[in-house]
N, C-alpha and C positions, 0 to 999 in steps of 0.2 A: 878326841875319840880314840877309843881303842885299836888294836890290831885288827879283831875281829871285824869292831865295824865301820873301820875304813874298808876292809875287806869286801863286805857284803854292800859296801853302800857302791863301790866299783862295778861290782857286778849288777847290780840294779840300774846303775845309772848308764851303764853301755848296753843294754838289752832294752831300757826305757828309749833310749837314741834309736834302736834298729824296730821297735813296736812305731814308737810316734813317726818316723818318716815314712813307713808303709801305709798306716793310719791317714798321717797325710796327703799324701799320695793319691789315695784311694778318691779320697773326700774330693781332692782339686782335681782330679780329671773328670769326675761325676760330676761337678760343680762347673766344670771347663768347658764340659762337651752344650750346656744348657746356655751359656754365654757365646761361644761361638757361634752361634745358632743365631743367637740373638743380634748380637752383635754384626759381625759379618755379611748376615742376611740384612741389615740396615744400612749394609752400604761402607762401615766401618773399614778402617785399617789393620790391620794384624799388630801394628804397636798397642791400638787402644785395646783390643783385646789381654796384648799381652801387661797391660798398667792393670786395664780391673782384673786380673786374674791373680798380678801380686797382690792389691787393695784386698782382697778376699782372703787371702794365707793365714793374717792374724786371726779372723776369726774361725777358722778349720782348725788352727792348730788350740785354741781354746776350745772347742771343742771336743779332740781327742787326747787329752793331757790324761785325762783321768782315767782312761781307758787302758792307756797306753800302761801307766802308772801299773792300774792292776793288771797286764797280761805280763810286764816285766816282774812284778813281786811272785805272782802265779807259777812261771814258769824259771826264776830262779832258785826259789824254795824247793822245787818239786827234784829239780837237779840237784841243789845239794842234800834231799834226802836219798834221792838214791845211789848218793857215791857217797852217803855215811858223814857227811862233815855236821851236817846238823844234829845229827846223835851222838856223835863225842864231844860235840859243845854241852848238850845235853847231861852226858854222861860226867862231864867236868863238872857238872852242879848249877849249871846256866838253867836258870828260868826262863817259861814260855817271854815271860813280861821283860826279860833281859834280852833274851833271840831277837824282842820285837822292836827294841832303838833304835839298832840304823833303820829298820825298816819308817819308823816313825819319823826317823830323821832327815829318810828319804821323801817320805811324802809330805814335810815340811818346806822342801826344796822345791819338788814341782808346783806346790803352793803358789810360794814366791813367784815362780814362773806366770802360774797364771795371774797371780793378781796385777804383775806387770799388763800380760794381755788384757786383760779385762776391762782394767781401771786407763789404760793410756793407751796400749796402741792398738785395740780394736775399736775404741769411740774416734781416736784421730785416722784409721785408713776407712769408717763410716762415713767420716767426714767428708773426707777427700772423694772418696764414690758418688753421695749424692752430691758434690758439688759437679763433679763430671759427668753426671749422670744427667743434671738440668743442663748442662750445656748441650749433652749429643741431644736430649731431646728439642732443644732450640731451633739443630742443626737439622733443620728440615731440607735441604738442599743435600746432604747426604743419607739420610733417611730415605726420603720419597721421592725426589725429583730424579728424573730419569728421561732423556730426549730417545723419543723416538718410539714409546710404549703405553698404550691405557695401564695407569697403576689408581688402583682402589686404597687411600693411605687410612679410610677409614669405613663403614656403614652406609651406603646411599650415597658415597663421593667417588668421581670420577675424574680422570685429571691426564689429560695428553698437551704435552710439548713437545714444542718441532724440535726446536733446538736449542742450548745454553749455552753463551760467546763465552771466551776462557776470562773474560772479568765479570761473568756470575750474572748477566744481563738474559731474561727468560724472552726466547722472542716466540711468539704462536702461541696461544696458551689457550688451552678447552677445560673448562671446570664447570663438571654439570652435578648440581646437588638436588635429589631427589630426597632427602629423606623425612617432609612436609609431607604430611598424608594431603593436604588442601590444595600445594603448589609445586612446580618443577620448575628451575631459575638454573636457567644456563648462562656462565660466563667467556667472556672470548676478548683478547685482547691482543694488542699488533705486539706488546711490551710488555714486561714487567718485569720486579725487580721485589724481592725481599729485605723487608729492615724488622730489627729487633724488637719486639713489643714486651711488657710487663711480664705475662704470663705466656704466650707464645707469639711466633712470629707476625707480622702484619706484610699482605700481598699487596704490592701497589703495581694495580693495573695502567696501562697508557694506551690512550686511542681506541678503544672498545666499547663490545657493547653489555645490555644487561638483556636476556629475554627468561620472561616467568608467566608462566602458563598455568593459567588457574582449573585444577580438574575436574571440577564440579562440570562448571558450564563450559570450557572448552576455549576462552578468551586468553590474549598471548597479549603481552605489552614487552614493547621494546625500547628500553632505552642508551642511547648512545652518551658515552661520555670522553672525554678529551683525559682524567686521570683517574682511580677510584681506588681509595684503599679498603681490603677485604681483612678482618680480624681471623684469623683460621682457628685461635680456640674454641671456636663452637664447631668446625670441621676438622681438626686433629687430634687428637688426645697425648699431652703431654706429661703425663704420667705423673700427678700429682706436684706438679711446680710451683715450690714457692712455702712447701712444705718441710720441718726438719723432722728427719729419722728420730725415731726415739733412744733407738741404740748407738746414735751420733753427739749425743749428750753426755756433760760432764758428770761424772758420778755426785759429785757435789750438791748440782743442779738436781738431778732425781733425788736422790736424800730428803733435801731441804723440798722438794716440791712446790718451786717457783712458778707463780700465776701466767710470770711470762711464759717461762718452756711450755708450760700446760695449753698456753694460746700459741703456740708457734709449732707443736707436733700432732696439736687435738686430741692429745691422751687426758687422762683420767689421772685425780690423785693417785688412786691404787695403781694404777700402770707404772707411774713412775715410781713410786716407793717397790714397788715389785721388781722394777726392772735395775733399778740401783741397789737395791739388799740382794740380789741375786748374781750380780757382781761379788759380791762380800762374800755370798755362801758359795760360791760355785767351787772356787778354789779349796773350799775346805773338803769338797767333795775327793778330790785325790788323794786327801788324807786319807779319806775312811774307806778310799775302793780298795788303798795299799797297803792299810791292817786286815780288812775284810778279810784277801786274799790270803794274808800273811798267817790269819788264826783260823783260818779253815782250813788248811794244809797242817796246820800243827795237830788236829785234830787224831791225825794217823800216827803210823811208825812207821819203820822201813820194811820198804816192800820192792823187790826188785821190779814187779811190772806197773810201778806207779802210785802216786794218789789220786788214781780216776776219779772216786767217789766222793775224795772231797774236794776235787777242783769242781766236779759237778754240783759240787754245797757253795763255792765261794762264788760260781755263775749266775746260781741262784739268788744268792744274798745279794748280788750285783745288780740284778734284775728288778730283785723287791726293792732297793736303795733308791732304784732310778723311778719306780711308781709312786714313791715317797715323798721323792723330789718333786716329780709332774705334780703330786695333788698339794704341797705344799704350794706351789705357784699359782695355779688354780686358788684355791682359800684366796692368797695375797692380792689378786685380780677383783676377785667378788666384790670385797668392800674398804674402805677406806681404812687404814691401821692393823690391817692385819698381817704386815708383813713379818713380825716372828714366826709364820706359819713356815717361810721359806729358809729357816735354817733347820726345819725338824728332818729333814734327807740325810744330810753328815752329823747333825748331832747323833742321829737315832744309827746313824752307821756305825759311828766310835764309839758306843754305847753297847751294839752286840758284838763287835770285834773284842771289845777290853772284856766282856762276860765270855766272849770264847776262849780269851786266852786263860783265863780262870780256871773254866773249866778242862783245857788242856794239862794243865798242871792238878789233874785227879785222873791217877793212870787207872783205877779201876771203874770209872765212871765209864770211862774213856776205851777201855776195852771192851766191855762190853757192847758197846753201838759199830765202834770200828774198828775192832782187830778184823 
């Protein structure tokens, strides 16, 4: 690279660092405050909060690359026009299409970046989440159980213990389930004790009884048993267990749209071709946010109070790029094979950025609309 655009790619890329960590930022305390919530109120630890909140970083930060990309091209450009260095480039015989390599070179760079995130370490800390994520929901003993209080862990269930010995042994137990419009079936046992089941936990009650009161007619039966074990996935909801994220999948695997993945996440061809070509195109979208920016600022000249009007053009164009993008993924959803629809976002962005710069370089075109 040249002088220049080792120059300008310096400046790009320490104002892209000061956009994306703010960006970041932003994202993971919005994203912090809705986990803790979650979390916490479940009974959780402050470590496990602070694991899913790293697990979550890769994909925040693939999300604001692109953003990031264009408010550093945006407001580098705009600085060095109005301290003049981009008009004596100009003036030296530099073309808009020359001005715009580092810049191209730069958003060949966050590319790279994301396709890292994309492709590797947002599907492996996917992974990592729902695999921890079946576990707390397993962990029904920190979830629900609570000595000493009626807690409701779901719709028509009620559930008081006396108290839990510190080796996790449940002694007193009330669990009255109403949610049989026919019947009310109250449990009660001297013991019990939690072991791990398939899909969720299994209650195993000791020395209790069963009563269930039919509503119709007003008839109670009671029966006593010596042990019983109770399945609670029909009384707690374990938040889809036993299911794989679709965005915890190898990009490979979506590509090729494997019958297994397809039976193991209950997505759809099109979901998965969608969800793996958009991996591919996403990246390319930082390309064309950090020409956009790049040729709609070129559109001006120097002007001591700014390029308002065409940063208010490159907002725009950023805006149209991202409706582009949404309807392109939509199309790819619809139907099976349509996922070339999901690269028409940065194709069709580097397409008006290269025709801006074009037209940049016809200065009477060019004065007319923006002097």
């Amino acid at each position: 690279m040249s002088r220049f655009d080792r120059y300008l790619m310096s400046q790009l890329l320490s104002l892209f660092g000061f956009f994306a960590l703010v960006l970041v930022a932003v994202y993971w305390v919005n994203r912090a405050v809705g986990l803790f919530d979650q979390l916490i109120g479940d009974g959780q630890s402050a470590l496990v909060f602070l694991e899913f909140s790293v697990l979550t970083l890769p994909n925040a930060i693939r999300l604001v690359l692109p953003i990031a990309a264009f408010a550093a091209t945006v407001y580098v450009v705009n600085r060095l026009m109005q301290e003049s260095e981009l008009v004596v480039m100009q003036a030296t015989g530099f073309s808009a299409f020359r001005l715009a390599r580092p810049v191209l070179y730069f958003g060949l760079t966050v590319m790279g970046m994301q396709l890292v995130l994309t492709n590797i370490l947002v599907p492996a800390s996917q992974r990592i989440l729902s695999e921890r994520s079946a576990e707390i929901s397993q962990n029904i003993t920190a979830r629900f159980l609570t000595a000493g209080q009626f807690m409701h862990p779901s719709q028509g269930i009620t559930l008081y213990i006396r108290e839990i010995s510190p080796t996790g042994e449940i002694l007193d137990l009330f669990l009255a389930d109403e949610r049989s419009e026919t019947d009310r079936a109250v449990h009660t046992a001297r013991k019990a004790f939690l072991v791990r089941g398939e899909v969720a936990p299994k209650l195993v009650m000791v020395d209790g009884s069963t009563q269930r009161l039919t509503r119709k007619d007003g008839r109670m039966a009671v029966t006593r048993f010596s042990d019983f074990t109770l399945d609670l996935a029909g009384l707690i909801s374990v938040g889809g267990a036993g299911q794989i994220a679709l965005n915890a999948l190898p990009t490979r695997v979506l590509l090729e749209a494997w019958p297994e993945a397809a039976a193991a996440t209950g997505a759809s061809v099109a979901q998965m071709q969608e969800e793996g070509h958009s991996r591919l195109a996403a990246p390319l979208l930082a390309v064309a946010a950090a020409l956009i920016g790049f040729a709609a600022l070129m559109q001006g000249s120097f002007s001591r109070f700014g390029l308002w009007r065409q940063m208010a053009l490159a907002v725009g164009l950023l805006i149209a790029l991202q409706l582009v993008w949404t309807w392109g993924g939509s199309v790819a959803l619809e139907r099976e094979g349509a996922w070339p629809a999901v690269y028409a976002g940065p194709l069709v962005g580097i397409l008006v950025a290269g025709a801006m710069l074009w037209w940049a370089q016809q200065p009477r075109r060019r004065g007319r609309i923006f002097a």
